[in-house]
C-alpha positions as CSV (number, residue, x, y, z in Angstrom):
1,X,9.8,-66.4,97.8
2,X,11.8,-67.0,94.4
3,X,8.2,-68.0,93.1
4,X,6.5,-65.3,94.1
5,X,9.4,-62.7,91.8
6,X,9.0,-65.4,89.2
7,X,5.0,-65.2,89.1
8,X,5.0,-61.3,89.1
9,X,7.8,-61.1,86.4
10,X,6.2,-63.5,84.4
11,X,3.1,-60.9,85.0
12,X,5.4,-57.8,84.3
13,X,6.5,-59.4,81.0
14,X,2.6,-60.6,79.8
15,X,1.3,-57.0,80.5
16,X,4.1,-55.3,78.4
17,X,3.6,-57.9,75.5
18,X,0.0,-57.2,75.8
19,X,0.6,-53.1,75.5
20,X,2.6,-53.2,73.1
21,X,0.2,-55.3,70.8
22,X,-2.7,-52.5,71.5
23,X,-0.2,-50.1,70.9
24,X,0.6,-51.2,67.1
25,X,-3.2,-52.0,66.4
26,X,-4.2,-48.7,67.6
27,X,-1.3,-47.0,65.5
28,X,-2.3,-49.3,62.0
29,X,-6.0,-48.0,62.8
30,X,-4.8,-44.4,62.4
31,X,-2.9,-44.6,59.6
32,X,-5.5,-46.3,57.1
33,X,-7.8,-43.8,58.9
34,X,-6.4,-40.9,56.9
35,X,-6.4,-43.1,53.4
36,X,-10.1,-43.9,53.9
37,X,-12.6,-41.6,52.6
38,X,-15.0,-40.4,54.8
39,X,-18.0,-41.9,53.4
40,X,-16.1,-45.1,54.1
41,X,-15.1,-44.4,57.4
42,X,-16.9,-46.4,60.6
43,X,-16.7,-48.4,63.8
44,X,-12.6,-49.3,63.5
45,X,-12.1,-53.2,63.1
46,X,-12.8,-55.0,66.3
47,X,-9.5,-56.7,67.8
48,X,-10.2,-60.6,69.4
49,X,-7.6,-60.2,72.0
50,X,-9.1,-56.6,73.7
51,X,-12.8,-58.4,73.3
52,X,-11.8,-61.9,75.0
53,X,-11.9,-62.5,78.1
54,X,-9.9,-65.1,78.6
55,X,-6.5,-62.8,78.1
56,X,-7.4,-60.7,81.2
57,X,-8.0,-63.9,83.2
58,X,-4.6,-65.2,81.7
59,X,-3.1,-62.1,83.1
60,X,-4.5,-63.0,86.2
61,X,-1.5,-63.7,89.0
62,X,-1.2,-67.3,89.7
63,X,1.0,-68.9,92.0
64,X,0.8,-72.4,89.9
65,X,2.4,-71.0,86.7
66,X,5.1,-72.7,85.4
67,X,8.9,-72.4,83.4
68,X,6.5,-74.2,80.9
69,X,3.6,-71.9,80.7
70,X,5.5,-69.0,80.5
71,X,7.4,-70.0,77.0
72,X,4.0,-71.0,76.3
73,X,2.7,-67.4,76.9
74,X,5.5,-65.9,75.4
75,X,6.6,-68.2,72.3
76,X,3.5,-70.4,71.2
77,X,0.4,-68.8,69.8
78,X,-3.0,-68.5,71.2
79,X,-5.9,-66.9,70.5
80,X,-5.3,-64.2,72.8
81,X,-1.4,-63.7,71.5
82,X,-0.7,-61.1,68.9
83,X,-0.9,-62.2,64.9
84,X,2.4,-62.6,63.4
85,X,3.5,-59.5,60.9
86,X,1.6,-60.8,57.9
87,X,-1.5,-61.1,58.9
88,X,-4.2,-58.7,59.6
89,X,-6.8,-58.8,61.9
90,X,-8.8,-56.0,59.6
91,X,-9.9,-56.1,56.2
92,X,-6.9,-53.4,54.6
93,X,-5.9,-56.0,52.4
94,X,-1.7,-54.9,53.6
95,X,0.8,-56.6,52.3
96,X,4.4,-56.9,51.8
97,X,5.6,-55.4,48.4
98,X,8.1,-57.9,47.4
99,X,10.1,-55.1,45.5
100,X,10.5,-52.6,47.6
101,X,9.7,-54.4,51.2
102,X,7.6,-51.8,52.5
103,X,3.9,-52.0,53.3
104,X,1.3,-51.4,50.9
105,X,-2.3,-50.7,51.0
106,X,-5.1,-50.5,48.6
107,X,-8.3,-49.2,48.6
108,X,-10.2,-50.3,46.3
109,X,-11.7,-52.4,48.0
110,X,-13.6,-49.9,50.3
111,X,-17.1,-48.9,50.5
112,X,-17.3,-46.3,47.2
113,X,-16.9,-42.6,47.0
114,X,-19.4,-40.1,46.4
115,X,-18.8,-38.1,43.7
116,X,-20.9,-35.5,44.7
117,X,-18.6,-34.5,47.4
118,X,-16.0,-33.8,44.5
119,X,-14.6,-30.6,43.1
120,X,-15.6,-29.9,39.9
121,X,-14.4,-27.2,37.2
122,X,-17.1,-26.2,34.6
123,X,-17.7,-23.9,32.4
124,X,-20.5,-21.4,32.9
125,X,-21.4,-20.3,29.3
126,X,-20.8,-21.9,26.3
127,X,-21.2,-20.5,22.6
128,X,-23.8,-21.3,20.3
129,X,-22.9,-23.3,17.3
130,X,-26.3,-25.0,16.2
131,X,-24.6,-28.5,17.3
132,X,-24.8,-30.3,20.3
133,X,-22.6,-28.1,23.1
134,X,-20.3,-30.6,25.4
135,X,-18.2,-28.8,27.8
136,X,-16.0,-30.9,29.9
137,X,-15.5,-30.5,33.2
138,X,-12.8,-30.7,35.2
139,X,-13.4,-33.2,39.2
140,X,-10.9,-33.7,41.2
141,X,-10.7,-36.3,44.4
142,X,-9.0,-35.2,47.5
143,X,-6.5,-33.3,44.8
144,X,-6.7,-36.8,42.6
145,X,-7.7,-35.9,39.1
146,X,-10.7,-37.7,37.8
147,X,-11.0,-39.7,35.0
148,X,-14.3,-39.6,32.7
149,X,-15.0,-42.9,31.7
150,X,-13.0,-44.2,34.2
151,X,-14.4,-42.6,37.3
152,X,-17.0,-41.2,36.0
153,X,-19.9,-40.8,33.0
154,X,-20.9,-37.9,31.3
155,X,-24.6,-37.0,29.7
156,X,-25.8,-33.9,28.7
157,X,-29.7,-32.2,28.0
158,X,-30.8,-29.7,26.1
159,X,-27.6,-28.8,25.0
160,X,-28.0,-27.7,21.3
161,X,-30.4,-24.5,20.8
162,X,-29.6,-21.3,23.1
163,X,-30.7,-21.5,27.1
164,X,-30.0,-23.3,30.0
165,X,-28.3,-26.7,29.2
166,X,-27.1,-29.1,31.9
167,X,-24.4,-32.0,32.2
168,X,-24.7,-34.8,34.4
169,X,-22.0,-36.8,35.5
170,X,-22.6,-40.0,36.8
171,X,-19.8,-41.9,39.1
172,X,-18.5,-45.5,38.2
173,X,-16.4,-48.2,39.7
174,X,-14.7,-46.4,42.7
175,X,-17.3,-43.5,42.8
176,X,-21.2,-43.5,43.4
177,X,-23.3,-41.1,43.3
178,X,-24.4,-38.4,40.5
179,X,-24.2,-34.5,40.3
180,X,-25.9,-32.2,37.5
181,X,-24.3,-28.8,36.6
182,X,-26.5,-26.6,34.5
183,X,-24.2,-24.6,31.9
184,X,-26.1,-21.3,29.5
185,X,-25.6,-21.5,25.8
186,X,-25.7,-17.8,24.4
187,X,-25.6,-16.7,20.5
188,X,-23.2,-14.6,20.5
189,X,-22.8,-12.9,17.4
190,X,-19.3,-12.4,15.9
191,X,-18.1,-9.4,14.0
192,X,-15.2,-8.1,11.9
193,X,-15.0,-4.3,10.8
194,X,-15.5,-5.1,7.2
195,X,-15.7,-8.7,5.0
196,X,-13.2,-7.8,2.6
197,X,-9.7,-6.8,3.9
198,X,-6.8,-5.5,1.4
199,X,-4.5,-7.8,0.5
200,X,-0.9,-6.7,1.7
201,X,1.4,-10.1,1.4
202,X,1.7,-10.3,4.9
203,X,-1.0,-11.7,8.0
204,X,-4.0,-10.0,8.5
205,X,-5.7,-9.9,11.9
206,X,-8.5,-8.5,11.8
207,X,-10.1,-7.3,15.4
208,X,-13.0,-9.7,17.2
209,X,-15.8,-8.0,17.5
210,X,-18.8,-10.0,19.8
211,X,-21.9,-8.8,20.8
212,X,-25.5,-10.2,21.4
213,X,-24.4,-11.2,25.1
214,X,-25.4,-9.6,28.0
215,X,-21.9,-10.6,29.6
216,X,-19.1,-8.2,28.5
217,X,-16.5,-10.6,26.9
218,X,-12.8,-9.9,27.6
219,X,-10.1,-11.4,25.4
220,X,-7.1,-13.4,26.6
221,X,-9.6,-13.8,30.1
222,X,-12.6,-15.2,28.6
223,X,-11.9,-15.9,24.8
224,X,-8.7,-15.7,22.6
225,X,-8.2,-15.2,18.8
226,X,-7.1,-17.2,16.3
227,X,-6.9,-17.3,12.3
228,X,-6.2,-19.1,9.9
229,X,-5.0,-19.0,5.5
230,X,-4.9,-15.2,6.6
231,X,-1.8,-14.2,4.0
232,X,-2.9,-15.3,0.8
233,X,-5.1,-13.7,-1.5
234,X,-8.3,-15.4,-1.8
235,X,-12.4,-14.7,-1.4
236,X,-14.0,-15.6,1.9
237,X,-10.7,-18.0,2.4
238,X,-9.4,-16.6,5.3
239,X,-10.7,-17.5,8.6
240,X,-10.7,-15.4,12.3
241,X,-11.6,-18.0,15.4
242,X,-12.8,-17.3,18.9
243,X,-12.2,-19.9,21.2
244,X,-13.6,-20.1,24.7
245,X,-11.2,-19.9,28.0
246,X,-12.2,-19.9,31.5
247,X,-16.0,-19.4,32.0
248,X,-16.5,-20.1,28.8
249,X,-17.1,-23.0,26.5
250,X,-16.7,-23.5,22.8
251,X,-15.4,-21.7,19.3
252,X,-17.0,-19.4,17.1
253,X,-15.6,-18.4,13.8
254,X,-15.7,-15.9,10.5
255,X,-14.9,-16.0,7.6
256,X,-13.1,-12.8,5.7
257,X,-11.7,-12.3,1.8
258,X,-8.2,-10.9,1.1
259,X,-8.7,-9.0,-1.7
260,X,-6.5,-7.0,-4.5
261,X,-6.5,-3.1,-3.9
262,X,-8.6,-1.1,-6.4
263,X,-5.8,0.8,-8.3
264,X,-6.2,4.8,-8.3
265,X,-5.6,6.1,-12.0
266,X,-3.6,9.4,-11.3
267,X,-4.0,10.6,-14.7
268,X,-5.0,10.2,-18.8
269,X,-3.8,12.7,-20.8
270,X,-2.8,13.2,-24.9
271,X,0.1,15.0,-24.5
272,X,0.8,13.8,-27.9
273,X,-1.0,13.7,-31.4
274,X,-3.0,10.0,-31.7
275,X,-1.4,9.1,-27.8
276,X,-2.6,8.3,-24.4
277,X,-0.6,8.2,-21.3
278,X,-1.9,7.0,-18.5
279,X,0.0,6.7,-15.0
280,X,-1.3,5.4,-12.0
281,X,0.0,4.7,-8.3
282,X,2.1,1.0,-8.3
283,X,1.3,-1.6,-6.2
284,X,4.2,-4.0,-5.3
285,X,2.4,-6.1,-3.8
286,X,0.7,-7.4,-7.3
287,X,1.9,-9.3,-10.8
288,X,0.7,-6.7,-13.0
289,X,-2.0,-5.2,-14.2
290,X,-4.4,-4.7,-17.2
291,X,-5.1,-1.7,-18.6
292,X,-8.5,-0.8,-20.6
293,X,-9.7,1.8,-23.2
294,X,-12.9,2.5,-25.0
295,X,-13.2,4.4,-28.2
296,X,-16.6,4.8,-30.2
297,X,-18.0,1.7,-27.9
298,X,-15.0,-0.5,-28.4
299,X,-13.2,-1.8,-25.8
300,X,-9.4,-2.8,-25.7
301,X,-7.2,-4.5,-22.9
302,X,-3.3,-4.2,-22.2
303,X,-1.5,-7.0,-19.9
304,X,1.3,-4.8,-18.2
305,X,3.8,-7.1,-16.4
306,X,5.6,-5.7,-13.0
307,X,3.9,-4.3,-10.1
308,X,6.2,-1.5,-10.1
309,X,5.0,-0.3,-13.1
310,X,3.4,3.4,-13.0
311,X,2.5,4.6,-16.3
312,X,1.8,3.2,-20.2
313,X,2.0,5.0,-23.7
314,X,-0.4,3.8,-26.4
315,X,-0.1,5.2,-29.9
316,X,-1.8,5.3,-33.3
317,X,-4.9,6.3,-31.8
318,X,-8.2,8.1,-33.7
319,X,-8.0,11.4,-34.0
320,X,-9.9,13.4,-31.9
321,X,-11.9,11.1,-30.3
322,X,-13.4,10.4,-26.4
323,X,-11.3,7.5,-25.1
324,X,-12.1,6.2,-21.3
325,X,-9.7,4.6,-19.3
326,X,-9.7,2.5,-16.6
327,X,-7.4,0.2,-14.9
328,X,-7.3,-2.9,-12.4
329,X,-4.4,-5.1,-11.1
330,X,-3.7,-9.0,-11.0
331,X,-1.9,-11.6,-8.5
332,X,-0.7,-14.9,-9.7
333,X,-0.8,-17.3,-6.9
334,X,-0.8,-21.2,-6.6
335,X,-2.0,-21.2,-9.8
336,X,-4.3,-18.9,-10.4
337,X,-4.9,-15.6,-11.3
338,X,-7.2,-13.3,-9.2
339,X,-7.9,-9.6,-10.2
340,X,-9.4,-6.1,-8.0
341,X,-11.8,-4.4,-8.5
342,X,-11.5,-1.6,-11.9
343,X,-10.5,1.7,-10.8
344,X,-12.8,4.8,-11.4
345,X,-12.2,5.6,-14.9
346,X,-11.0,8.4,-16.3
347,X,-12.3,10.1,-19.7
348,X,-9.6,12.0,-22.3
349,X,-9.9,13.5,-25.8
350,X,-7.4,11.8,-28.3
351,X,-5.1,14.9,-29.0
352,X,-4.5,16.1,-32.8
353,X,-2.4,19.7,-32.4
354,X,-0.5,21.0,-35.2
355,X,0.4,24.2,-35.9
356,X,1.5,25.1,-39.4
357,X,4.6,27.8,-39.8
358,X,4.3,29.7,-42.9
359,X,6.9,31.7,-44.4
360,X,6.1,34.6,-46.6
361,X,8.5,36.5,-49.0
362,X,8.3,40.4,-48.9
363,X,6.8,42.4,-51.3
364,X,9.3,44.8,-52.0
365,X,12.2,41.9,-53.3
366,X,13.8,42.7,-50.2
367,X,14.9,41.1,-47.1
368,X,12.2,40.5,-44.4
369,X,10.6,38.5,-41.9
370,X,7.3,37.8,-42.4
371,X,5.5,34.3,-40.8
372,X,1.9,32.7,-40.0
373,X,1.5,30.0,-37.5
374,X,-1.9,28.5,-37.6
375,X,-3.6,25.8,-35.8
376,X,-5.9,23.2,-37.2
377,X,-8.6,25.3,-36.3
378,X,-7.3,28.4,-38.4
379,X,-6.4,30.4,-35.3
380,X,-3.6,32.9,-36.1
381,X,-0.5,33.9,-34.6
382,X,1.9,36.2,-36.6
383,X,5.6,37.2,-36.0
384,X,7.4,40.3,-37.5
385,X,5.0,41.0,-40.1
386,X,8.2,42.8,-43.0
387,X,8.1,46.3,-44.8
388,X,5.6,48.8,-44.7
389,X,5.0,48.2,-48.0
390,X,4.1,44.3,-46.8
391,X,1.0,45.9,-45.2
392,X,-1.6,44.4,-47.7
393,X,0.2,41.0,-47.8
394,X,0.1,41.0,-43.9
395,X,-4.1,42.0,-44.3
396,X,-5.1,39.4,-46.5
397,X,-3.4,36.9,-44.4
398,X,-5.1,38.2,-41.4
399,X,-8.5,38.5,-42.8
400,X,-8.2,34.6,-44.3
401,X,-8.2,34.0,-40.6
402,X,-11.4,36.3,-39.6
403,X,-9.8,39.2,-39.3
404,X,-8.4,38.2,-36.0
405,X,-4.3,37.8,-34.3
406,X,-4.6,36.2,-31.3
407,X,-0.6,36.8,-30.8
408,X,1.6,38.9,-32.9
409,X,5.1,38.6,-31.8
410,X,7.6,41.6,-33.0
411,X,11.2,40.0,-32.7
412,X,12.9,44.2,-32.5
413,X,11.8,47.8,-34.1
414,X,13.8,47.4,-37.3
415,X,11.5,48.5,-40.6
416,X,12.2,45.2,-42.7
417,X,10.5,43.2,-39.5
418,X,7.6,45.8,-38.1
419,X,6.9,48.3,-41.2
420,X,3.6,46.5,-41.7
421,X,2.6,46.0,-38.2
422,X,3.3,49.9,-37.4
423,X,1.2,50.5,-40.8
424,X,-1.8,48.1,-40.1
425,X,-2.3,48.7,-36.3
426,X,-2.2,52.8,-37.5
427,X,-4.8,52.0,-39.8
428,X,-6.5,49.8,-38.3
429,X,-9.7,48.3,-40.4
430,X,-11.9,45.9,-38.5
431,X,-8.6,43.3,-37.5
432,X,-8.6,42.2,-34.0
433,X,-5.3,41.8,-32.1
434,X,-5.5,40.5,-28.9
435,X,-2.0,40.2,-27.6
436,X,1.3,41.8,-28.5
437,X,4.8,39.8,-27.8
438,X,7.9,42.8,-28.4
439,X,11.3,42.4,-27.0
440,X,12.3,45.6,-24.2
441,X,14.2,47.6,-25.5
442,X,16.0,50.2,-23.9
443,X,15.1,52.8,-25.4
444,X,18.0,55.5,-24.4
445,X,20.2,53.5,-25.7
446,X,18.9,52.7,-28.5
447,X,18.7,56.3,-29.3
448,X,22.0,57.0,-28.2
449,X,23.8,54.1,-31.0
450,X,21.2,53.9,-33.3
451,X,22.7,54.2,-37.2
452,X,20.6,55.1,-40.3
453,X,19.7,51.5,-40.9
454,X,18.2,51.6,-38.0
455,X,15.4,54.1,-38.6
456,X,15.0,55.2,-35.4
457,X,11.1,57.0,-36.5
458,X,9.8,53.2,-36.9
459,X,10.9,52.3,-32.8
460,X,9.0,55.4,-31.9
461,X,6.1,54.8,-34.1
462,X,6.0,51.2,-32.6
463,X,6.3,52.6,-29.0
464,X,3.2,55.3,-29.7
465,X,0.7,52.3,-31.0
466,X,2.1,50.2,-27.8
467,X,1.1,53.1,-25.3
468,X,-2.6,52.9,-26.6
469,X,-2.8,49.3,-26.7
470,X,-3.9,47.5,-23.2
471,X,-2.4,44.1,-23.8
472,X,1.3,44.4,-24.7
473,X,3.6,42.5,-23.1
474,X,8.0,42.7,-22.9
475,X,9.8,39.9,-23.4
476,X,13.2,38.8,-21.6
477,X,15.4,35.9,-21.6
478,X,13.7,32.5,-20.0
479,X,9.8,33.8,-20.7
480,X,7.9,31.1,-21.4
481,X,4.0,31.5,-22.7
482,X,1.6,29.5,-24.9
483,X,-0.5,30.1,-27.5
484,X,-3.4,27.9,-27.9
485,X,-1.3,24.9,-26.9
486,X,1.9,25.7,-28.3
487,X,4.7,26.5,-26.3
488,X,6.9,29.5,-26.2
489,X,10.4,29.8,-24.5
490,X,12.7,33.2,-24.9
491,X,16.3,32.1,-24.9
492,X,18.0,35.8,-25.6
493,X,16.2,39.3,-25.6
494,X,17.3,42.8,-25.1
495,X,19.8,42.7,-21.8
496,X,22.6,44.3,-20.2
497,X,25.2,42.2,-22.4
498,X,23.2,44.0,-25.5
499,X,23.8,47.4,-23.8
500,X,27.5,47.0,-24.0
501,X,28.1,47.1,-27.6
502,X,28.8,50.1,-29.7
503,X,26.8,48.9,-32.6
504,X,24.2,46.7,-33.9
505,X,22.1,46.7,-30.4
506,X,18.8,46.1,-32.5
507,X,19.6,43.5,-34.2
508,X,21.5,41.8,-30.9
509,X,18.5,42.5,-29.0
510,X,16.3,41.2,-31.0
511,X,14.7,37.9,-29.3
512,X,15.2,34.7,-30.2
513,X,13.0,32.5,-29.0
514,X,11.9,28.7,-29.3
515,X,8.5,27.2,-30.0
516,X,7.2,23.7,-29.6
517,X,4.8,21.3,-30.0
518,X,4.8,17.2,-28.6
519,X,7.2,16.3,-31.2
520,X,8.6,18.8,-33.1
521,X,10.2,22.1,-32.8
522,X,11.4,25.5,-34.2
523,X,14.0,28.2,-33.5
524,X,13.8,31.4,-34.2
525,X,16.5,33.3,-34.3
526,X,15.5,37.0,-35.8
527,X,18.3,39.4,-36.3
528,X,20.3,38.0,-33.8
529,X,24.5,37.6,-34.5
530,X,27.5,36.4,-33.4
531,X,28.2,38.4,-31.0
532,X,25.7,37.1,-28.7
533,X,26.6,33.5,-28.4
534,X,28.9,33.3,-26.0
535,X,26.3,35.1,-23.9
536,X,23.4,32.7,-25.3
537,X,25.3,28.8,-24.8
538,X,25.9,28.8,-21.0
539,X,21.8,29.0,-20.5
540,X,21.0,27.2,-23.7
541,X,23.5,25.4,-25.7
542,X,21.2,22.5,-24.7
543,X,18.3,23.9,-25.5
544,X,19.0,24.6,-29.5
545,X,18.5,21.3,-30.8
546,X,15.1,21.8,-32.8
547,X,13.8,20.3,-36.0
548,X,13.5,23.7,-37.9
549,X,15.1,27.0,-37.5
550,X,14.8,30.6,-39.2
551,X,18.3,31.6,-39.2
552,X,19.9,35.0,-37.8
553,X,20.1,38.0,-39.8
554,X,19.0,36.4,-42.8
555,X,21.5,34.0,-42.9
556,X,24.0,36.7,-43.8
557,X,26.9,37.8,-40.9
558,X,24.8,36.3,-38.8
559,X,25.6,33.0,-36.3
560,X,28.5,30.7,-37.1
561,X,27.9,27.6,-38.4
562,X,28.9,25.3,-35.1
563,X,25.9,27.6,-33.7
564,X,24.0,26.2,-36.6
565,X,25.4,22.2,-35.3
566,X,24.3,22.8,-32.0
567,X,20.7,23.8,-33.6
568,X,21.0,20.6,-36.0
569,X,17.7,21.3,-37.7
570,X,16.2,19.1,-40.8
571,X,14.9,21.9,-42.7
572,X,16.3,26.2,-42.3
573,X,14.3,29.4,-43.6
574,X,16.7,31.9,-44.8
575,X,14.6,35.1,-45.1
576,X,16.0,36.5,-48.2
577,X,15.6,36.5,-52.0
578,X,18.7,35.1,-54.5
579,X,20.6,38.1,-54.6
580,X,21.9,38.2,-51.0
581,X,23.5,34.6,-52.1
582,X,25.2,35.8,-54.6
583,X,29.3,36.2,-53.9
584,X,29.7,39.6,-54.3
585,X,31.8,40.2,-51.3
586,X,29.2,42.0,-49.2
587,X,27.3,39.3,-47.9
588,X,27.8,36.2,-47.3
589,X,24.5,33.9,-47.1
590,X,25.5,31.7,-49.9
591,X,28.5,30.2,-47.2
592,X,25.5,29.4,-44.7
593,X,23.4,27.9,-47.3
594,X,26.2,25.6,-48.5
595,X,27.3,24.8,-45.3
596,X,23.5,23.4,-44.0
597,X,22.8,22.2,-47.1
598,X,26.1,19.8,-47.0
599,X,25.0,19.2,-43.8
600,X,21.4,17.7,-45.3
601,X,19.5,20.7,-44.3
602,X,17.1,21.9,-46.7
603,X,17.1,25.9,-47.1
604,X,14.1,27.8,-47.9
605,X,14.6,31.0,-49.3
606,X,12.6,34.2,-50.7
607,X,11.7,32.3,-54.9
608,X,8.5,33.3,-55.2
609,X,6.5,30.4,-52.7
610,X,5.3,30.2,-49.3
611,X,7.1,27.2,-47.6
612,X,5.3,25.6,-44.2
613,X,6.1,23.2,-42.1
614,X,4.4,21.2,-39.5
615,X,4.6,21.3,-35.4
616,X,3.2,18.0,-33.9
């Protein structure tokens, strides 16, 4: 009986053993199962002990087993007994990895993979270049990233002129198999708005523009932009870059210039005898620039540093001449210099105004005011024009100028100052006048104070000959005209400050006015007296400086002599002949002529001789 629980014990403990052997074979199986590719997967290694026989007979019940046989079954090995942990009864190649004691496996010495059943990335359209187009792809393994030249080989046909191209790849050591991907090479034609770009100092990034695709090309998904040397001035230096992304393959690029803005010339003028100005809008963003004129055929250049730099002055220029202008601008970088283009130029006559002021004594040996202003092309203006006795004098100077006044301005209605107008414009023979300058009087109250002196009959004359005359005009204070370039500005005229006084209204409301030319000046100051400048510095005390002057009242009881610093002329008229110098206690035009002549003034007076002087 014990033998009997011995023998199916001893069975018990052979069919566990023998379980549990299946059991871990079956489980090894499974896991190299999933780490084996497909292609390499087959009939799972065959195990000796579930194809021998002779372990199911040994499991067999026997009642003549012994103590002996069953350590032999369970300790000693035989070929139906399990193989001890390092050993394999398939081909995995498992071992122990002596670093980290777990089991390894490697595969490498499977059956090889197919590449064709890989994943590959490619693109679909590739730029044409005119060289040889060589997308790579991108093949992956069972998510393991492939490795060209490694896994695989790569060869490509037809892959230079535009069509259909194709790449071949071609597996190696692990990987079999081969796998052709056809890829379209397109000439695609890139674009930028223009070829020349304005050169700022800062990047320029000019926009992409692609065509000659069918496909419509979207940047940032199918292409994106780069440039390059796109600051600096420089022709056909800079560089924009497409670069294919995605479905695309491949970079095309253009070239573009940063260039020098063509300067705008705002304006050429002469303002001045023998000058040009020119001004023109700066450019900060340059060195300089060089400025050129012509005259008669010749051609000079001016370097003007500073790109701030809006306007030049050249002098000493022929007289009345054509002179063209034209300008351009330069950048000094790395060493060299580059230029723009020249602006549109600009044509100017070389200005050479004067207009000569003539002052003529009176016929009568008396006190008067009689001048010619002329310009270099005998045009005549007169003022005043003295007694009516001066009549003839004024004629002959009129006729010496073809019997034409293109301005005649009366400074007030006193006889010594528009006699001869009255007389000549009454009697008119053949003289032109085409414009008349008068200061307003107000007549009511001019008739209401006027004194003997005054002569009240030459106003009234004056305002009958006005009345038929169409182009009269009334000067007040701050009138400014111009007569055939020369410039007129009325600082004091008949006002309300005039209407006050009890006495003397002509002569205080008698204008005083200022002409000028580009350099020089002259102030005329008629009959006007003291009284009136307090009322004449708060508008003009800045305004008297001038380079010649016809003094007030004929010098005598007229303006004070800080009235006469203010004017601080080089050379005074003094409308008067030698006996209202004299100190004789009435008058008083010696202390004036002593006092501008200590002054370095010279002093024309009535002796017998015109005396002119120059506005430039």
């Amino acid at each position: 009986m014990k033998q009997f629980w011995f023998k199916l014990l001893t069975l018990f403990i052979m069919i566990f053993i023998s379980i549990a052997i299946v059991g871990t074979c079956i489980v090894t199986g499974m896991e190299l199962s999933k780490n084996t590719p497909e292609s390499l997967s087959g009939p799972p290694a065959e195990f000796p002990f579930l194809s021998d026989d002779s372990l199911i007979n040994d499991l067999s019940v026997s009642s003549d087993i012994s103590s002996d046989d069953i350590s032999q079954l369970v300790g000693a090995p035989t070929d139906a007994s399990p193989l001890p942990d390092n050993t394999s009864s398939t081909n995995s190649d498992s071992s122990i990895d002596p670093i980290t004691k777990e089991d390894t496996v490697r595969t490498d010495t499977y059956a090889s993979m197919d590449i064709g059943n890989a994943d590959i990335e490619a693109a679909d359209y590739a730029f044409y270049t005119g060289k040889p187009t060589c997308p790579k792809p991108v093949i992956s393994y069972h998510n393991a990233l492939l490795t060209e030249n490694v896994d695989y080989i790569l060869e490509y046909s037809n892959n230079i002129n535009p069509g259909t191209a194709f790449m071949k790849m071609q597996g190696i050591n692990a990987y079999t198999g081969t796998i052709t991907v056809p890829f379209e090479i397109i000439d695609v034609a890139l674009s930028t708005r223009t070829d020349i770009y304005e050169y700022t100092g800062h990047v320029r990034k000019p926009t992409a523009l692609l065509s000659g695709t069918p496909y419509k090309l979207k940047n940032e998904s199918d292409y994106t932009v780069t440039y390059k040397n796109n600051r600096k001035c420089g022709n056909n230096t800079a560089t924009l870059i497409v670069n294919g992304i995605g479905k695309w393959y491949g970079s095309i690029s253009k070239r573009f210039s940063l260039s020098l803005k063509k300067p705008v010339l705002d304006s050429a003028t002469s303002p001045v005898n023998q000058r040009l100005v020119v001004s023109w809008t700066p450019d900060t963003c340059v060195t300089g620039y060089q400025l050129r004129y012509e005259i008669n055929g010749q051609k000079k250049a001016i370097k003007i540093p500073g790109g701030n730099q809006k306007s030049k002055t050249i002098s000493q220029l022929p007289k009345d001449v054509i002179c063209k202008v034209d300008i351009r601008s330069y950048l000094e970088q790395d060493g060299k210099t580059f230029y723009s283009s020249w602006s549109d130029p600009l044509s100017v006559q070389i200005r050479y105004r004067y207009w000569n002021v003539t002052q003529y004594e009176s016929v009568t040996g008396k006190q008067a005011m009689i001048y010619a202003i002329t310009d270099r092309y005998n045009r005549l203006t007169l003022i005043d024009g003295g007694h009516t006795q001066d009549a003839n004098l004024v004629r002959s100077i009129i006729k010496s100028h073809n019997n034409c006044v293109y301005a005649w301005i009366l400074t007030h209605p006193h006889p010594d100052h528009i006699g001869a107008f009255n007389e000549i414009m009454e009697n008119n023979k053949n003289i032109k006048v085409n414009r008349i300058f008068a200061t307003k009087v107000d007549s009511k109250r001019y008739h209401e104070t006027a004194r003997s002196y005054d002569d009240i009959a030459t106003y009234d004359r004056f305002c009958k000959i006005a009345r038929n005359h169409k182009n009269v005009k009334y000067l007040q204070e701050n009138d400014t005209f111009s007569v055939w370039g020369l410039s007129f500005k009325v600082l004091h005229g008949w006002d309300s400050e005039v209407n006050k006084l009890k006495s003397h209204l002509c002569n205080n409301g008698s204008l005083m006015f200022k002409i000028s030319g580009a350099t020089k000046s002259m102030l005329f100051c008629s009959d006007t007296q003291s009284e009136m400048q307090d009322f004449i510095y708060p508008g003009h005390k800045n305004e008297l400086k001038s380079d010649y002057v016809q003094c007030g009242h004929h010098g005598s009881q007229g303006l004070t002599n800080y009235f006469y610093s203010l004017v601080d002329a080089d050379v005074a008229f003094m409308d008067a002949p030698p006996w209202l110098f004299t100190n004789n206690g009435s008058y008083d035009a010696y202390r004036l002529k002593n006092y501008l002549e200590s002054k370095g003034t010279k002093v024309y007076r009535y002796d017998g001789k015109t005396h002119t002087v120059k506005i430039t």
